[in-house]
N, C-alpha and C positions, 0 to 999 in steps of 0.2 A: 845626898840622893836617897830620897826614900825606894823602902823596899816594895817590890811590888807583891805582894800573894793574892795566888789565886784561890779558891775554893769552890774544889768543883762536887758534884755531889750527884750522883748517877741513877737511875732507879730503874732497874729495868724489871719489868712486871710477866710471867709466864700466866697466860690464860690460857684455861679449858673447861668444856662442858660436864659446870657442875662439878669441878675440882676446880683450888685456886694456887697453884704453887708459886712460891715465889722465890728468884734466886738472886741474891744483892754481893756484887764485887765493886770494890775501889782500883781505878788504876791511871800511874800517871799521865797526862798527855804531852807530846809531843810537839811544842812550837811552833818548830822547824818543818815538818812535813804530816800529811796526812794522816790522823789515827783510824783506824776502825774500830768500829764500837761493835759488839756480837748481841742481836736482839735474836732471841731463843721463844720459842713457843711449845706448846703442847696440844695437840688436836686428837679430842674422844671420837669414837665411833660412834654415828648417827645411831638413836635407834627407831629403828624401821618398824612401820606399823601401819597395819591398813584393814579393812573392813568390808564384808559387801552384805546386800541385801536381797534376798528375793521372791517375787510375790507375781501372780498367781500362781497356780498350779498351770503344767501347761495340760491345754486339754487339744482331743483329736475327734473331731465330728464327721465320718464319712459322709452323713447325709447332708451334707453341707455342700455350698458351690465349689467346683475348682477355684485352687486358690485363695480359699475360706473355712478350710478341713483345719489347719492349724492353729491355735492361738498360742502364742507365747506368751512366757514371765518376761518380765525385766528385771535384770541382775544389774545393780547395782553395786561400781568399785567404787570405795571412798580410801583417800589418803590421808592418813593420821600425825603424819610426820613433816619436817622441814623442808626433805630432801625427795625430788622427782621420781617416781618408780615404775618398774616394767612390770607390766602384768602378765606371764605366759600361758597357755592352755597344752598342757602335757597331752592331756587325751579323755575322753569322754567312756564310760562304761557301762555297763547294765548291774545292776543292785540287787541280785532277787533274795527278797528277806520272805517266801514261805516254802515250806516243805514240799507243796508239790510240785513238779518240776512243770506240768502244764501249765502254770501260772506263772513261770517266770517271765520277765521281761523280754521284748526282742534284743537280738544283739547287736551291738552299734556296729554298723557297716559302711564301709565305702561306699560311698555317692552314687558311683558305677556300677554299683555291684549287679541292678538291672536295668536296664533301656527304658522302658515304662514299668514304675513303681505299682501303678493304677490298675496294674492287670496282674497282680499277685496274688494270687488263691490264698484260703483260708493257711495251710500249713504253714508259707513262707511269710506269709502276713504276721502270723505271731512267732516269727525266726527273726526277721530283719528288719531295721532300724537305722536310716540314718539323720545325723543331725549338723549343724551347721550354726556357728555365732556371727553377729551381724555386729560390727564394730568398729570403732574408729579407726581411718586408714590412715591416720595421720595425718592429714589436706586437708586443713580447716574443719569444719564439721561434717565433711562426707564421710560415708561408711563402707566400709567394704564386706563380702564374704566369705567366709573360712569354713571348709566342710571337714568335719571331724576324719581321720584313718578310721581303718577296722581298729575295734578298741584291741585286740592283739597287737599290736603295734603304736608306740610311741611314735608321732610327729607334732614335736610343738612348734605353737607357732606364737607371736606378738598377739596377744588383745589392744595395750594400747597403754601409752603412755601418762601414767598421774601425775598431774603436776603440784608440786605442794600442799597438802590442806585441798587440794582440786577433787574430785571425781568424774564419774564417766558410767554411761548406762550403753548396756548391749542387750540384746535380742537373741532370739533363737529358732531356726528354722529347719525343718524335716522333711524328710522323704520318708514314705513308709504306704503300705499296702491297705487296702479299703475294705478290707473280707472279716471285721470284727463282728463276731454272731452275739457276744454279751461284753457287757461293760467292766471296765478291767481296771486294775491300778498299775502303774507303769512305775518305776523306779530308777536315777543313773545316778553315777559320780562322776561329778567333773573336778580334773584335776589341776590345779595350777599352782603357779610357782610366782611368788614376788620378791624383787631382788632391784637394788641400785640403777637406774637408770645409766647405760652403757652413752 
């Protein structure tokens, strides 16, 4: 009766991004009943990365028709990475980069903050400011709108979802008073946060 041998020869291979480790054990198997074999891996942290654009300036023409006084930029988010990303908007602010204080920007304000924007005298006109992103609601291509808080106050909210290497353009929309006697420069920071799609 010849001998039977076997030769078994195992390989099991650890992958990760951009590291390649590898861990090789021998072990004998068992016949008679079921073995388990342990496949081990290693998985790196994405790295996340993303981008945006944006272009024009926005400009505010009171003499202009209702509903024609604002023109927006378009911001453009672009996804640089593998893995889906949330876009959030912390909060919107006023920037004022000169010395004198009657040049600084209005301050971003609640929505609410008057009944009609249109009938705001010269003072409150260059006090207040509000603003609002027009962005994907996530339903196909429809958009929804998000009106910034007083920028004292954190409320963020979802811009919107990147999907891999995807992007996504949003908009921008105001309230604000029509009592500008000279032409001005306007300044804000907006703040957002991008992080792992939940």
């Amino acid at each position: 009766m010849k001998t039977l041998k076997k030769t078994i020869a195992a390989f099991i291979c650890v992958l990760s991004v951009g590291l390649l480790s590898t861990t090789a054990f021998a072990e004998s198997m068992n016949t008679d009943m079921p073995t388990t074999i342990p496949v081990n891996g290693v998985v790196q942290t994405v790295d996340i990365a993303a981008s945006f654009t944006i272009a024009p300036d926005f400009i505010i023409n009171p003499a202009a028709e209702p509903g024609s006084q604002f023109t927006s930029p378009t911001l453009t988010f672009t996804n640089d990475c593998n893995a889906p990303l949330d876009v959030t908007a912390l909060k919107m602010s006023s920037l004022n980069v000169f010395e004198e204080p009657e040049n600084d920007s209005p301050h971003v304000s609640a929505p609410d903050k008057f009944e009609d924007w249109s009938k705001l005298g010269k003072e409150e006109t260059l006090k207040y400011i509000a603003f609002a992103l027009i962005h994907p609601s996530g339903e196909g291509d429809e958009q929804t709108t998000t009106w910034f808080a007083d920028e004292d106050e954190e409320a963020p909210f979802l811009i919107g979802t990147l999907s891999p290497n995807g992007s996504f353009d949003t908009t921008f929309d105001a309230k604000f008073g029509l009592a500008w006697e000279q032409e001005r420069e306007l300044h804000y920071n907006l703040v957002t946060m991008i992080a792992l799609a939940e």
